[in-house]
Biopython code that builds the backbone (N, CA, C, O; Angstrom):
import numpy as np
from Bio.PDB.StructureBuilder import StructureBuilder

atoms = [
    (1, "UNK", "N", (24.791, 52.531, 112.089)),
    (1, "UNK", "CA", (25.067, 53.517, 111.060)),
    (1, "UNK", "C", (26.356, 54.247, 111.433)),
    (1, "UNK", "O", (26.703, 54.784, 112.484)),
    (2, "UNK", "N", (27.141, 54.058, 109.889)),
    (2, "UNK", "CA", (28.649, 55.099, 110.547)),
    (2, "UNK", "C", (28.150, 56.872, 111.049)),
    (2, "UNK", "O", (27.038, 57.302, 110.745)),
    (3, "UNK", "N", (28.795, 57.410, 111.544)),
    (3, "UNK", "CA", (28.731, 59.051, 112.421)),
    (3, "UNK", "C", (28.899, 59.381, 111.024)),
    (3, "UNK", "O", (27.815, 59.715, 110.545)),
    (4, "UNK", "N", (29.804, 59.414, 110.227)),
    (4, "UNK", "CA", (29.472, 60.337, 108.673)),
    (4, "UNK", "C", (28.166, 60.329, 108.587)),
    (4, "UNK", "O", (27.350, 61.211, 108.854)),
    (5, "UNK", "N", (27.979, 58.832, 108.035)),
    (5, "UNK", "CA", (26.101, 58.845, 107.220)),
    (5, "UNK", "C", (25.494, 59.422, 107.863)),
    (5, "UNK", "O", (24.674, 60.196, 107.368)),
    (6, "UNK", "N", (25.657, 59.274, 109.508)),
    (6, "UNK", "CA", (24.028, 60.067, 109.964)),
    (6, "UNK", "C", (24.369, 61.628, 110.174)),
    (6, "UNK", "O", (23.555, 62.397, 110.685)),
    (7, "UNK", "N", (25.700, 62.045, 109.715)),
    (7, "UNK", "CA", (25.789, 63.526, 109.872)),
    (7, "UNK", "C", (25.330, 63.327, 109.042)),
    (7, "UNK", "O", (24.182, 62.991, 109.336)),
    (8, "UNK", "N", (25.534, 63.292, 107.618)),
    (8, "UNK", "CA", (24.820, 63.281, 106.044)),
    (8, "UNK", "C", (23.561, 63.783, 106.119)),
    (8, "UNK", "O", (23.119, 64.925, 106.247)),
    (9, "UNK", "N", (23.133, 62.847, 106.028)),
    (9, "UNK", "CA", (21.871, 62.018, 106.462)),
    (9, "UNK", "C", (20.837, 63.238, 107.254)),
    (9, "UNK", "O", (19.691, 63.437, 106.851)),
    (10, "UNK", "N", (21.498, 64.071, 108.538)),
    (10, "UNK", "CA", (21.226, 65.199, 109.519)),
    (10, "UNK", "C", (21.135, 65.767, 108.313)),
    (10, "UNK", "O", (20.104, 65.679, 107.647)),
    (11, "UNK", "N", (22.388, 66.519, 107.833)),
    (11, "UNK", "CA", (22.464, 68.434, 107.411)),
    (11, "UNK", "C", (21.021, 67.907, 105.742)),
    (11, "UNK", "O", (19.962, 68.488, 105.503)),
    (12, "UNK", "N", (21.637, 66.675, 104.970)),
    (12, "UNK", "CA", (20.607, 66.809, 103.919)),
    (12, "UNK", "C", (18.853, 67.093, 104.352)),
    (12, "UNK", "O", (18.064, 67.898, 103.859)),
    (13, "UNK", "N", (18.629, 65.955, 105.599)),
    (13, "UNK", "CA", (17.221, 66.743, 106.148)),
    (13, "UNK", "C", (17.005, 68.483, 106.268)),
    (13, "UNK", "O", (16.357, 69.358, 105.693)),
    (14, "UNK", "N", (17.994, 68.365, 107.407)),
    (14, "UNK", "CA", (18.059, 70.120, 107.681)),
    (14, "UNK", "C", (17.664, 70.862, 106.608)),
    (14, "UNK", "O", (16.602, 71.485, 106.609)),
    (15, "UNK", "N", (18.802, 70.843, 105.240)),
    (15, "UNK", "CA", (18.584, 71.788, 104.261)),
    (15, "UNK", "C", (17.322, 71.353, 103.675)),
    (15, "UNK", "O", (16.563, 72.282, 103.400)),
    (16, "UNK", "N", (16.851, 70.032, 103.381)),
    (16, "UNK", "CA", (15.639, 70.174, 102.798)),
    (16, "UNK", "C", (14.185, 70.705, 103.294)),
    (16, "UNK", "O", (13.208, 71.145, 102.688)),
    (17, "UNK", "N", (14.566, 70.394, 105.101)),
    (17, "UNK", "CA", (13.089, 71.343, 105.628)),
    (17, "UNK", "C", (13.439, 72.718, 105.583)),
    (17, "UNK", "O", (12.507, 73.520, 105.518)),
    (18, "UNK", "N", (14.676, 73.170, 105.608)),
    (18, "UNK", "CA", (14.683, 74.640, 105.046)),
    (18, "UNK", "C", (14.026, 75.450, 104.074)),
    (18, "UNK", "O", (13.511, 76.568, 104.083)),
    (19, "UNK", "N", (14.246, 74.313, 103.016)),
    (19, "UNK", "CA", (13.765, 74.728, 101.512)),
    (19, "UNK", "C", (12.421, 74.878, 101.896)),
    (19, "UNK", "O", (11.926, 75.979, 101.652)),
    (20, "UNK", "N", (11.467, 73.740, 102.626)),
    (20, "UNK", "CA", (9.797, 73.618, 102.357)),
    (20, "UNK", "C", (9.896, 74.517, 103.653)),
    (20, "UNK", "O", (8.702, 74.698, 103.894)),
    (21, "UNK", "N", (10.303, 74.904, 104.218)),
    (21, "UNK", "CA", (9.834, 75.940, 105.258)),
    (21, "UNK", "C", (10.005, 77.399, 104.204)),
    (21, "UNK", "O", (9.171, 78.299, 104.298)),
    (22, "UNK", "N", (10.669, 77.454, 103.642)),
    (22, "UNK", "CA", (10.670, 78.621, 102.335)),
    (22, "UNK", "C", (9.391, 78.516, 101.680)),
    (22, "UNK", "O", (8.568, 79.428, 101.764)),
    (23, "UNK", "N", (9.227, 77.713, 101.189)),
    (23, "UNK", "CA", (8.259, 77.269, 100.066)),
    (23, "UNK", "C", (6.879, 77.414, 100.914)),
    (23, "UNK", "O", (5.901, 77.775, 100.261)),
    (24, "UNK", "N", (6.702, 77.171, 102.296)),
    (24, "UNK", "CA", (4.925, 77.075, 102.852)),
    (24, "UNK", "C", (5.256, 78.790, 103.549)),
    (24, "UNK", "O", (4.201, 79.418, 103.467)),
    (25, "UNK", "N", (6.140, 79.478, 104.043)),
    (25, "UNK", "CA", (6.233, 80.500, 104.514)),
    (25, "UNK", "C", (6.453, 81.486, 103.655)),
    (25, "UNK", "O", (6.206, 82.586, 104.151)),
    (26, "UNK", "N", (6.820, 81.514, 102.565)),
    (26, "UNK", "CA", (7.015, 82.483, 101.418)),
    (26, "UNK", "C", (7.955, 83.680, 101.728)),
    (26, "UNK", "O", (7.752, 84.894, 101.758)),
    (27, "UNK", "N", (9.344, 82.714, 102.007)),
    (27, "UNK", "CA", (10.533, 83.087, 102.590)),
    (27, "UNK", "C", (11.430, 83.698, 100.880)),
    (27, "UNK", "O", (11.933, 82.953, 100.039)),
    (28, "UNK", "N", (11.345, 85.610, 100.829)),
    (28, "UNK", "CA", (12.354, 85.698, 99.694)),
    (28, "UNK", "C", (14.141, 85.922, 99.699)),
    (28, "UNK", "O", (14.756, 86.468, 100.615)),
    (29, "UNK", "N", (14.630, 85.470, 98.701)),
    (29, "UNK", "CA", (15.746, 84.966, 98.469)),
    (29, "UNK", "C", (16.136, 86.019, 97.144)),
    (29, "UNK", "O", (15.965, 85.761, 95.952)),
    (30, "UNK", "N", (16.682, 87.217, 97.703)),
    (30, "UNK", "CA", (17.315, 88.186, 96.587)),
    (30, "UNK", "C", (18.685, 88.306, 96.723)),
    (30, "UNK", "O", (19.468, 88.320, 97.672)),
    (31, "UNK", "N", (18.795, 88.421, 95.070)),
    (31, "UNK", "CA", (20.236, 88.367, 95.322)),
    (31, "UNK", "C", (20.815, 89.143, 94.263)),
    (31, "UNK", "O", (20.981, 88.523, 93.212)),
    (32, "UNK", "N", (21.282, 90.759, 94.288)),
    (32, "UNK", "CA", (21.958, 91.489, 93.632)),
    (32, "UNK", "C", (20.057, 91.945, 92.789)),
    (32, "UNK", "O", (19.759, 91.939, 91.595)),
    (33, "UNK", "N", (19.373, 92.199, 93.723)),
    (33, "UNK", "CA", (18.019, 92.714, 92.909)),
    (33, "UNK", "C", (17.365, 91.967, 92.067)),
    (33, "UNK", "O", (16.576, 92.324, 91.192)),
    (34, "UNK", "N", (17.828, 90.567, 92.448)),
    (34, "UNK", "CA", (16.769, 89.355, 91.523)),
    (34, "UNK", "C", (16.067, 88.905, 92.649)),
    (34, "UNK", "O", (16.652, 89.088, 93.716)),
    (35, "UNK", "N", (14.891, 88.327, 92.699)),
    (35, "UNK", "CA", (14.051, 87.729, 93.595)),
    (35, "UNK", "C", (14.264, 85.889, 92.996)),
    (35, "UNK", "O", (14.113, 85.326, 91.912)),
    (36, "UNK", "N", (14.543, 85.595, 93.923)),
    (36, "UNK", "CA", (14.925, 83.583, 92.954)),
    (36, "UNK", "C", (13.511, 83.450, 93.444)),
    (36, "UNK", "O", (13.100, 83.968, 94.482)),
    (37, "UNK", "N", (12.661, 82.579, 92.461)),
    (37, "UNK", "CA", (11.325, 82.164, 92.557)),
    (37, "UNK", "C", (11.353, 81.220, 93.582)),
    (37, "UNK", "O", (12.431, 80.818, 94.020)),
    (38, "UNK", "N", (10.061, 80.739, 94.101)),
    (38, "UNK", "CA", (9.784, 79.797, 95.399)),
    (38, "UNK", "C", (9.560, 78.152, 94.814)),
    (38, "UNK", "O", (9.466, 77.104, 95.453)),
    (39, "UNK", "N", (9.530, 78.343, 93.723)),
    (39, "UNK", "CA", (9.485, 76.426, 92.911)),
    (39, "UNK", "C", (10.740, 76.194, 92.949)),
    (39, "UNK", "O", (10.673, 75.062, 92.470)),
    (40, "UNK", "N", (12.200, 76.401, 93.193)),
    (40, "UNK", "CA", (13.333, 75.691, 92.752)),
    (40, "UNK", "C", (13.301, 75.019, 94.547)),
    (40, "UNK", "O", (13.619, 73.833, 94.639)),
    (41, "UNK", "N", (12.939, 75.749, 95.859)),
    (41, "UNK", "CA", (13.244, 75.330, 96.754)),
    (41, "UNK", "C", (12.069, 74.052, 96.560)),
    (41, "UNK", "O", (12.737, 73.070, 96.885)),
    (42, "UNK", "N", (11.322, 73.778, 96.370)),
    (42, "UNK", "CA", (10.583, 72.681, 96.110)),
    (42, "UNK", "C", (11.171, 71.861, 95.637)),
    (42, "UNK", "O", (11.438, 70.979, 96.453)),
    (43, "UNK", "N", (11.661, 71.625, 94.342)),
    (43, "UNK", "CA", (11.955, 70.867, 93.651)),
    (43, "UNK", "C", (13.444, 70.415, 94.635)),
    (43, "UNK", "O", (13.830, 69.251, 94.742)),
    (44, "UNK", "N", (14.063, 71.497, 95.224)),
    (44, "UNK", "CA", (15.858, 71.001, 96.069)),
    (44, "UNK", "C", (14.505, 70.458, 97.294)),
    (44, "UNK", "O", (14.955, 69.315, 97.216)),
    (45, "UNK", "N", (13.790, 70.364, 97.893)),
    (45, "UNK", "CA", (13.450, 69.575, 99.413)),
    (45, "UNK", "C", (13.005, 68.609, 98.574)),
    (45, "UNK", "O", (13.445, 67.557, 99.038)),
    (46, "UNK", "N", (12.359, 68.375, 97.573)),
    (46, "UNK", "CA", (11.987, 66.973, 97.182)),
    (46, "UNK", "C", (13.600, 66.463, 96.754)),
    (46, "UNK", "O", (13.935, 65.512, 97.460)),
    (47, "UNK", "N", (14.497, 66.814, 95.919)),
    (47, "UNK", "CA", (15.802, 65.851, 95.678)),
    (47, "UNK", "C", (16.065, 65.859, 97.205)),
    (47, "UNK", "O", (15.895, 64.762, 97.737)),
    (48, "UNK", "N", (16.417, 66.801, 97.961)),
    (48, "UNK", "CA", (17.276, 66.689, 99.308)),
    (48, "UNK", "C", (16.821, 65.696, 99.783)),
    (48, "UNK", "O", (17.592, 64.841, 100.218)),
    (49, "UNK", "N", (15.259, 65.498, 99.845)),
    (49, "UNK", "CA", (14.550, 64.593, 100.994)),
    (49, "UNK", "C", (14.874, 63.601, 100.491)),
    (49, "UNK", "O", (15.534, 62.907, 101.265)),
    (50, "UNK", "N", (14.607, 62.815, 98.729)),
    (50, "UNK", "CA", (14.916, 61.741, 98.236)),
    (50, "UNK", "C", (16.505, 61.305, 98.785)),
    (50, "UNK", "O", (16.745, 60.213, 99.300)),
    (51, "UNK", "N", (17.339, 62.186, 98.607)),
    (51, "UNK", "CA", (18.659, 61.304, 99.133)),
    (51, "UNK", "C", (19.219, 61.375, 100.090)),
    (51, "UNK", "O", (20.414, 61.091, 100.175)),
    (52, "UNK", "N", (18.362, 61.851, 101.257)),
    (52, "UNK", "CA", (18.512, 61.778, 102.812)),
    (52, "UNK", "C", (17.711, 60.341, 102.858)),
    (52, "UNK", "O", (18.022, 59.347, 103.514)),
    (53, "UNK", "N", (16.767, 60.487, 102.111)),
    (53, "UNK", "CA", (15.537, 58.973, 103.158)),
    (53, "UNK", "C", (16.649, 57.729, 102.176)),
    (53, "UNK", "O", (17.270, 57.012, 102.961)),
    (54, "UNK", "N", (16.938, 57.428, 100.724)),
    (54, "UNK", "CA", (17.913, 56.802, 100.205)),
    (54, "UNK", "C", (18.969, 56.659, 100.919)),
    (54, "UNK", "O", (19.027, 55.499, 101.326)),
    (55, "UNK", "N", (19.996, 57.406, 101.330)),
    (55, "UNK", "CA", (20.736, 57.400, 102.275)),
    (55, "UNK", "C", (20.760, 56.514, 103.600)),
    (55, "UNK", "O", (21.590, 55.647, 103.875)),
    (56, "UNK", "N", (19.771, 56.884, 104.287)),
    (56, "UNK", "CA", (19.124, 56.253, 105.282)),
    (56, "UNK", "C", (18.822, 54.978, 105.321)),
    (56, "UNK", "O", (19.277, 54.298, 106.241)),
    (57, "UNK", "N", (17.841, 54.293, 104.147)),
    (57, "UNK", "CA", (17.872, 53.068, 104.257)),
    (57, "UNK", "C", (18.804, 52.281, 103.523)),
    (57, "UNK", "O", (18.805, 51.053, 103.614)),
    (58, "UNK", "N", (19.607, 52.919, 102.791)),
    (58, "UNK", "CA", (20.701, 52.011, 102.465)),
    (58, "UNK", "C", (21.921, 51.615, 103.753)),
    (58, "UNK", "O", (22.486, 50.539, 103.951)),
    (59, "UNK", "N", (22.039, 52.781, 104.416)),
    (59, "UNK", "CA", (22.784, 52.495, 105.722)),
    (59, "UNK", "C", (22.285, 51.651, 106.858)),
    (59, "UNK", "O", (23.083, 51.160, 107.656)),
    (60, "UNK", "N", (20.704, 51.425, 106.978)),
    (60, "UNK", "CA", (20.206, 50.587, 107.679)),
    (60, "UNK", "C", (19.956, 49.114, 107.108)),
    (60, "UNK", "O", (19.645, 48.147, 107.804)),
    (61, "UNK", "N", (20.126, 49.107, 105.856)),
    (61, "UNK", "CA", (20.121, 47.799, 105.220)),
    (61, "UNK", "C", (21.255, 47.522, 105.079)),
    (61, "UNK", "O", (21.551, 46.911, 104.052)),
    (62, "UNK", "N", (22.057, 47.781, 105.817)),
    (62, "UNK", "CA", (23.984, 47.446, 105.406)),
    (62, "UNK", "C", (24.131, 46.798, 106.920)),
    (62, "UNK", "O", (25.148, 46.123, 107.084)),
    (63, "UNK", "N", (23.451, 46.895, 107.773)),
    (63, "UNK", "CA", (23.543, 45.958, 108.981)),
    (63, "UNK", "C", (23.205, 44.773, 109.113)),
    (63, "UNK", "O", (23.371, 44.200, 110.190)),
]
sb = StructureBuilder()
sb.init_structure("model")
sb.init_model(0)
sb.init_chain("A")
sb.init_seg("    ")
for serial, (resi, resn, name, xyz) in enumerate(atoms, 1):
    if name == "N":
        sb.init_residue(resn, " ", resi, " ")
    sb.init_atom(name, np.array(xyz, "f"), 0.0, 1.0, " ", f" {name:<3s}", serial, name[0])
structure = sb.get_structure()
């Protein structure tokens, strides 16, 4: 795997267990006196995770 993809590949995991560590810890996110609801980080760790693990095996199927 090229060092890009698996940085990629790294920070998209990272941010997506961020999100579900938000989402099971009930981590709030205000901003200028809005509270952003806890379903959008769900919905970003499920895309994040989809195109980290996509990512992943397309770079391992390229060998």
């Amino acid at each position: 795997m090229k060092p890009f993809t698996m940085i990629t590949v790294a920070l998209l995991a990272i941010i997506a267990c961020a999100h579900l560590l938000r989402a099971i810890l009930g981590w709030e996110i205000v901003i200028d006196a809005f509270v952003l609801p806890i379903w959008p980080s769900v919905l970003v760790f499920l895309a994040l995770g989809w195109l980290a693990a996509g990512l992943w095996r397309e770079a391992k199927r390229g060998h």
